[in-house]
Structure formats: structure tokens, C-alpha cells
N, C-alpha and C positions, 0 to 999 in steps of 0.2 A: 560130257566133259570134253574138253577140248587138250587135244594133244600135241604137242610142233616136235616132234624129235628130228626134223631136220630144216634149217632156216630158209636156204636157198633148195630152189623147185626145177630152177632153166627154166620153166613152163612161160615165165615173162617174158624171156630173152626178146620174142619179136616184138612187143609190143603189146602185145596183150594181159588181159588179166581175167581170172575165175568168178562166175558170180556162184552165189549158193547153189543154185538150181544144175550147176554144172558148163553151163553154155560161158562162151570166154567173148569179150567185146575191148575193141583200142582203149588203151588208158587211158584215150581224150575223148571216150565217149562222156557226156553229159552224167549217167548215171554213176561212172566213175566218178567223177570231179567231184558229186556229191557225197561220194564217201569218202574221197580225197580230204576235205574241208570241211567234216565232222571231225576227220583224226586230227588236223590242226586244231581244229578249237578244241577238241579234248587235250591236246599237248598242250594248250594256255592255259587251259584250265590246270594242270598238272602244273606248274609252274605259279601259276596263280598261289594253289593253294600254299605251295611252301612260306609263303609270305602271310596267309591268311587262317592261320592253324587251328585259330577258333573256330571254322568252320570247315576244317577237315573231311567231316562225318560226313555234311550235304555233297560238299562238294566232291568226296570219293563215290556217292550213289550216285551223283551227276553221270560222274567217267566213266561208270559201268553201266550208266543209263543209255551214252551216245555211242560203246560198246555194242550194245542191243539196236541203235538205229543205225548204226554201221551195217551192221547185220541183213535190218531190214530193208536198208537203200540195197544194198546185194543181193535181193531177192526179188529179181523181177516179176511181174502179174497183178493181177485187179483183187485178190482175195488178199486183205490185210488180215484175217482173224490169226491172232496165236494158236499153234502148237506144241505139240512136244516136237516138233520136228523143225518148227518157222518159226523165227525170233520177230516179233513184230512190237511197236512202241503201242500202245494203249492208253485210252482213256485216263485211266488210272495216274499213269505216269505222269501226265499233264496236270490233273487235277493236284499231284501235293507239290509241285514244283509252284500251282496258284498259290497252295498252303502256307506254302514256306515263305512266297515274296508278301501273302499279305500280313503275315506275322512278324515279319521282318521290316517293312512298311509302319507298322504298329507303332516304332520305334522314333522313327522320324520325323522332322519338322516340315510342314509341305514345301515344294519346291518355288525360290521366287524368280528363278533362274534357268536355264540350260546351265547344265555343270561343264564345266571342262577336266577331260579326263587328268587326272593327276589327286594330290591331296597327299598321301602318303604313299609307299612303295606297296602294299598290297591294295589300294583302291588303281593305283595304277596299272598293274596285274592283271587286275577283275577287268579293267576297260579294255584292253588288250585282248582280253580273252573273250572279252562283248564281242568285239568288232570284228574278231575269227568266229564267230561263232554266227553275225551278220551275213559273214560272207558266206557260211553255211547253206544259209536260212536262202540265198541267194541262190546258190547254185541248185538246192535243192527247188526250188519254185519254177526255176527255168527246166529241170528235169521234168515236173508235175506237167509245165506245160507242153511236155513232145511224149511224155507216158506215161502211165498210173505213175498215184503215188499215194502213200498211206494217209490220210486224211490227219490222225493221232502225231505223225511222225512231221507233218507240217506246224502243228499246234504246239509240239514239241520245243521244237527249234525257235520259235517264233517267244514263248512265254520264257527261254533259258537266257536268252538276250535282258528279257526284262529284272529275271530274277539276277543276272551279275549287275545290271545296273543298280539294284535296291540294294544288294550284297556291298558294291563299294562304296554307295553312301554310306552304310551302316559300319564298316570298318574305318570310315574317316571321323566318325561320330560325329558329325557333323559342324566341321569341317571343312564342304566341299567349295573348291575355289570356285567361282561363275565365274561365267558370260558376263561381260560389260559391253552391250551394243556398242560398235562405231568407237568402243575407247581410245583408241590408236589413231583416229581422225585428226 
């Protein structure tokens, strides 16, 4: 169980910040910025959903999902397995995030288009929350390439991008404005 009975630490003031294991590295280390850019996409998400209520439930497992890979981007080392002690993303977690976008996919007319974000205010939301959530997937990759990284917690980030984008088709009902190549020519 996680406790905060006090907000502020000082422990930041110079610049730095804690990872799990106890060891403190610059806030503009790489491995920060990737937990920097999981919390922003989790805040779009959070923001997303008030517009997207029908999908509350996903999308509240989501934010406790990138919770857990906050977690585990803060846990440097090469040993990804869960503990009771090491929050790590997993297999699992990937696999109903597949569940969910191909279930939700089900729904849909196939694309004849690249969509352009917008449609309604919560497909709008959801795209917003994609594209924080790119950046994630970004900063996290450029982390993998200077040190471990959980292999589950890349698959992660990578499949949650796809399932907001199925998520705002689906709340546009189809709907979604395209791409018209070169129309503006």
C-alpha cells in the first residue's frame, strides 16, 4: 500500500529525482523523461475519459495500468519479472489491451482513409491522448536504446496508442472526418 502523508520531500531541490531501487539520477536523465511522458499520457487519458464515460472502466484500468509502468520505468536493471516487491508491466497486460482494441474493432467499418483527429469532443480527447502517449512510446524507445528495458512495458505502450485510436473511432460511430489528399491544392 502506498502512503504520501507528506507532498513535498526537498529531496528534488537540486535537481534530481528517486528511482525505486533508491539510487537518484537528473530529471533530464532519458529514464526520467520516460516516466515524465507516461504521466502526461496518463493525464490525457484522464481528461479523455470525462468526455468518454462509456468507457470509463477501460479506460480507468488503463491509468492504473501506466501507474504500474511508471513504476517500472523507475526501476532500473535487466530482470523485468514481477514481485511483490517490483511492479513490472506483463504479458498479460498487453494481451487484453489486444482484447479490448480487437473487440472494439469488431465494431467498425474498415478504414478508407487516414482519419484526421477530431469528430466529436471525446474522439478528440482520445487523439490527444494517442499522441501523448506516442511521445511516451518515444521517449521510452530512446531509453531502451542507452539501457534495459522491459520488453512487456515497450509492447505496452506501443498497443495503447492503437487501442485510443480504435477507442475514437468507436466513440465517433462512425463519423470520422478523413484525409482528403492534396484537397487544399
Amino acid at each position: 500500500m502506498v502512503r504520501l502523508n507528506k507532498i513535498y520531500t526537498r529531496t528534488g531541490d537540486g535537481g534530481t529525482s528517486g528511482l525505486v531501487d533508491g539510487s537518484r539520477l537528473p530529471k533530464h536523465a532519458p529514464r526520467l523523461e520516460a516516466v515524465g511522458a507516461v504521466d502526461e499520457a496518463n493525464t490525457a487519458i484522464g481528461w479523455a475519459q470525462l468526455a468518454a464515460a462509456d468507457h470509463a472502466g477501460d479506460l480507468t484500468r488503463i491509468q492504473n495500468d501506466l501507474f504500474d509502468l511508471g513504476a517500472d520505468l523507475a526501476t532500473p536493471g535487466e530482470d523485468f519479472a514481477p514481485s511483490d516487491m517490483v511492479l513490472r508491466i506483463v504479458p498479460g497486460q498487453v494481451e487484453w489491451l489486444e482484447r479490448r482494441i480487437d473487440a472494439l474493432n469488431e465494431t467498425l467499418e474498415p478504414l478508407r482513409s487516414f482519419i484526421l483527429p477530431g469528430g466529436s469532443e471525446a474522439a478528440a480527447r482520445l487523439h490527444i491522448a494517442r499522441a501523448a502517449v506516442r511521445r511516451a512510446e518515444r521517449t521510452m524507445t530512446a531509453l531502451a536504446a542507452e539501457e534495459a528495458a522491459n520488453p512487456a512495458a515497450l509492447a505496452y505502450i506501443n498497443r495503447l496508442s492503437d487501442y485510443l485510436f480504435v477507442l475514437a473511432r468507436v466513440v465517433n460511430g462512425g463519423r470520422d472526418p478523413l484525409w482528403q489528399p492534396g484537397a487544399s491544392r
